[in-house]
C-alpha positions as CSV (number, residue, x, y, z in Angstrom):
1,X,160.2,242.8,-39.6
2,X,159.7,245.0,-36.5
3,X,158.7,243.6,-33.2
4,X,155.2,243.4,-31.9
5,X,154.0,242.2,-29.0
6,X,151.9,238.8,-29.4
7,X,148.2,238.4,-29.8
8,X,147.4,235.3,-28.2
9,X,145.2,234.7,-31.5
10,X,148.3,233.7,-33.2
11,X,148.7,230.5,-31.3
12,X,145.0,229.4,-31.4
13,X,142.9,227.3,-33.4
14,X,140.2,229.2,-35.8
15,X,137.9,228.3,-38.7
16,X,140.7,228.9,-41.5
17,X,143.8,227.8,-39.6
18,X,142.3,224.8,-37.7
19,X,145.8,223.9,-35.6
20,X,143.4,222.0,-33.4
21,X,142.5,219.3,-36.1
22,X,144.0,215.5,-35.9
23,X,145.2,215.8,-39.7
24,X,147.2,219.1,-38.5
25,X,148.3,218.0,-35.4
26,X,149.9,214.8,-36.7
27,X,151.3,216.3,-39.5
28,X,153.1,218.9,-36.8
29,X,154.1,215.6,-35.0
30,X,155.5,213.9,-37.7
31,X,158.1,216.5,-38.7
32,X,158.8,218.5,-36.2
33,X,158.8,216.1,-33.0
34,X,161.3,217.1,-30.2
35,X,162.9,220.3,-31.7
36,X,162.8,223.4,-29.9
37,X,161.1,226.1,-31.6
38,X,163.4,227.7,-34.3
39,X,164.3,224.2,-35.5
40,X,160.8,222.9,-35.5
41,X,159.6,226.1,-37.7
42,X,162.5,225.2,-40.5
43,X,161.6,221.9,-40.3
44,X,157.8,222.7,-41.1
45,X,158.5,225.1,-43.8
46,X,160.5,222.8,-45.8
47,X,157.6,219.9,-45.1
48,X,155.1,222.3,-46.2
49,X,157.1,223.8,-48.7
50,X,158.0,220.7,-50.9
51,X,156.0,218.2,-49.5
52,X,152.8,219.6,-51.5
53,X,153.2,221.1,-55.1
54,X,151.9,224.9,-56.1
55,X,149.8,225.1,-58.2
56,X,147.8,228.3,-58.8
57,X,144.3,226.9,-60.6
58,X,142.1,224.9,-57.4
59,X,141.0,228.2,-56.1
60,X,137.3,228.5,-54.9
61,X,134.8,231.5,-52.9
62,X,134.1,229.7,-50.7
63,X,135.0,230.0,-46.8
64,X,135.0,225.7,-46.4
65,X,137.2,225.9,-48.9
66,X,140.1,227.5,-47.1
67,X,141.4,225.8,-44.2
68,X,144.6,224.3,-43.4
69,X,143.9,220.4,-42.8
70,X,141.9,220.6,-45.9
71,X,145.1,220.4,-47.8
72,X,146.7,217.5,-46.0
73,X,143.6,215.4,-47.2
74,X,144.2,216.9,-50.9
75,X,144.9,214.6,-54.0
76,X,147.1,215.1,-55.6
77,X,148.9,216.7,-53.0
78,X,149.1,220.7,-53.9
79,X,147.8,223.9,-53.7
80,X,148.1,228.1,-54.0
81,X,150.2,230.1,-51.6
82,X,147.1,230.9,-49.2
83,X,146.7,227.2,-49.0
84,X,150.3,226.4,-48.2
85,X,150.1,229.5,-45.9
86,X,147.5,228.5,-44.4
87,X,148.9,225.1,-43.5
88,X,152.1,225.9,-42.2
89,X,150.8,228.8,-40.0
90,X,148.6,225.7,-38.5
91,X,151.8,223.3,-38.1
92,X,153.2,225.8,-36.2
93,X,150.6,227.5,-33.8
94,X,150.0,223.2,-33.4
95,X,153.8,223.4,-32.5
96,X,153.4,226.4,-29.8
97,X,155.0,228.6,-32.3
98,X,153.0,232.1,-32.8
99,X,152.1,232.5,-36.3
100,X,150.3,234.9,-38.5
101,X,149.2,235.7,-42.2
102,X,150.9,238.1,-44.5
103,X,149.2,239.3,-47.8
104,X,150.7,241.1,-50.5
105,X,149.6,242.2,-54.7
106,X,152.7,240.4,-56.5
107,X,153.6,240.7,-60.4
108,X,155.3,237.4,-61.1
109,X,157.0,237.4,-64.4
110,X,157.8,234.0,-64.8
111,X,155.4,230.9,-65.6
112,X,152.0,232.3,-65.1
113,X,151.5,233.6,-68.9
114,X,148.2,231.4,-69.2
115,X,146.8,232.1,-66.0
116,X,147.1,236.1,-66.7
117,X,145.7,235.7,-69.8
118,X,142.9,233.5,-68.7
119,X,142.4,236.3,-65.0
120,X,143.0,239.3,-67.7
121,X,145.8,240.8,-65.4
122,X,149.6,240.3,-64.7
123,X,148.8,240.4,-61.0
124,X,148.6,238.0,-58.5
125,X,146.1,239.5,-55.9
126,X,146.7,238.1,-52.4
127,X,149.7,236.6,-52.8
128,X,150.0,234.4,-49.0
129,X,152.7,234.0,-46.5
130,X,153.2,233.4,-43.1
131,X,155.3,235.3,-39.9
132,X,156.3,233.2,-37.1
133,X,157.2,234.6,-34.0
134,X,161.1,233.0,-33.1
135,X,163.6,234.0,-30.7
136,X,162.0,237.3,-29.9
137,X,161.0,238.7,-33.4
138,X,158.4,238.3,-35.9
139,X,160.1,236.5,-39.4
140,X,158.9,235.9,-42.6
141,X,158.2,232.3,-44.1
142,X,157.0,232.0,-47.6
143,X,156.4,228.3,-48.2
144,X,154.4,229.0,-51.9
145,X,156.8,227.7,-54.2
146,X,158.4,223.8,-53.7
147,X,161.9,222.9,-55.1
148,X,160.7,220.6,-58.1
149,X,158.7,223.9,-60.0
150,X,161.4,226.4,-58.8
151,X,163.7,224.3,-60.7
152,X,161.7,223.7,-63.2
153,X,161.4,227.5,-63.7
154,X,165.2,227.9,-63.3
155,X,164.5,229.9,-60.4
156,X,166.4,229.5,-56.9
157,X,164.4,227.7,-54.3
158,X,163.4,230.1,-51.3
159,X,165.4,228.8,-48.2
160,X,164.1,229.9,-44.8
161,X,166.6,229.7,-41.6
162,X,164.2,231.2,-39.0
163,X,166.1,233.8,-38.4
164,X,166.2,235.9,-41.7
165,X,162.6,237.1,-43.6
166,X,162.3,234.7,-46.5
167,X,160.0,236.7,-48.8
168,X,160.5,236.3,-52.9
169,X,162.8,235.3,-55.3
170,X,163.5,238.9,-57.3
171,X,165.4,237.3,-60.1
172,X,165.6,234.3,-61.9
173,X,169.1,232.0,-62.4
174,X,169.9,234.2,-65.4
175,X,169.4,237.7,-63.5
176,X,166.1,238.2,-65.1
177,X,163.2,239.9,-62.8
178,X,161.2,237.2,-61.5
179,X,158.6,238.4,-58.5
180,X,157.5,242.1,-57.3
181,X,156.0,242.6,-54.3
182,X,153.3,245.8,-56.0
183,X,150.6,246.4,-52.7
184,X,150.9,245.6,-49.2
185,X,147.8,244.1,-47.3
186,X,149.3,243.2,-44.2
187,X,149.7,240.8,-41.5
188,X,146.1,239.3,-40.1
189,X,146.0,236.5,-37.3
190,X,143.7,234.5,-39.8
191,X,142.5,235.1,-42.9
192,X,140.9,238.1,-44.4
193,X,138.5,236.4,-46.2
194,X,135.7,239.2,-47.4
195,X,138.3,241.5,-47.7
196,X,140.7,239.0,-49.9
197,X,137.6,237.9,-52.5
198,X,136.6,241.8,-52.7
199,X,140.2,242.4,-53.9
200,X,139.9,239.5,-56.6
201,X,136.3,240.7,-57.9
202,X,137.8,244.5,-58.4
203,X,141.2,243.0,-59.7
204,X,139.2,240.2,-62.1
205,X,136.4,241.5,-63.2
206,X,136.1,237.6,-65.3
207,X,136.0,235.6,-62.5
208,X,133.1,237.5,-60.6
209,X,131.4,236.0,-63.5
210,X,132.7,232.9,-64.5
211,X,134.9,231.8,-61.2
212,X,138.1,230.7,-60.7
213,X,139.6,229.2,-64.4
214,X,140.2,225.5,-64.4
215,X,144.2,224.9,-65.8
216,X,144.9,224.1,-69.3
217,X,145.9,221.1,-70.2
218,X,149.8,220.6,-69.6
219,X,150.2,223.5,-67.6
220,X,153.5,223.4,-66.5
221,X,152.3,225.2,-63.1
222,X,149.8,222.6,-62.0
């Protein structure tokens, strides 16, 4: 990613990533505790990462609804990308790290056949990650998909080093296309919330309707 100067936004506390809150702070504490900043952001992502499973179905409109310590109080313990986004973005900025939101249209090909049917489309519309600001450059973290579905999916976990972008997983164990990355929304210093559930009403005409579908029963991504 290119280098850009920081926006003291990405270290502070807002409404969506509330890096300010006890839940958030403790959370930064208990994982990354005494390690300088690169170290501290691997640490995170994998704590964020498999500590809470994704799960693409508890998805609401409303703006309560998305915020980072909201997730560490979540049973059982998972969420969506924005979610997981959302959270280590907080961990971080709690950890002095600068961090930002990066949205993207993805087709996944793998796993999500009753969720497309049930959103009529083969998109997912504001796919989340995050960009944390190390050693002089802005790097991508994409904490969505833990270790447990990824193998369950036969799909190679996404490592992240903090020093190279760690974005998708293009194919699959068996060389088959897995994620592409279709529209580019962006990096925001919190989230685009109007602009994000515009996107979802235009994309899924259902949903303006009907809301977000509840998962099936046995839905091997919940």
């Amino acid at each position: 990613m290119s280098d850009d100067a920081i926006d003291p936004q990405t270290l502070h506390p807002d409404r969506f990533i509330d890096s300010d809150h006890p839940d958030v702070l403790a959370f930064a504490l208990e994982h990354a505790a005494g390690l300088p900043p690169r170290e501290s952001a691997v640490a995170l992502y994998y704590a964020v990462r498999d500590g809470f499973r994704y799960s693409p179905w508890n998805v609401a409109f409303e703006r309560s609804a998305f915020r980072a310590s909201a997730l560490l109080r979540r049973e059982p313990r998972q969420g969506h990308c924005i979610d997981k986004a959302l959270l280590l973005a907080a961990v971080c900025r709690a950890r002095q790290i600068p961090a930002r939101l990066h949205f993207a249209n993805v087709r996944n090909h793998v796993g999500t056949a009753q969720l497309e049917a049930r959103l009529g489309s083969d998109l997912l519309v504001y796919h989340g990650y995050v960009e944390l600001y190390l050693d002089g450059r802005w790097v991508a973290a994409t904490p969505a998909f833990n270790r447990e579905l990824c193998d369950r999916l036969g799909v190679v976990p996404l490592e992240f080093d903090g020093r190279n972008d760690s974005i998708f997983q293009a194919y699959d164990r068996a060389a088959g296309r897995f994620m592409e990355y279709v529209t580019d929304h962006g990096s925001h210093n919190t989230l685009p919330f109007d602009a994000m559930i515009a996107e979802w009403r235009r994309h899924y005409p259902r949903i303006a309707a009907e809301g977000w579908p509840s998962p099936p029963s046995g839905d091997r991504l919940s």
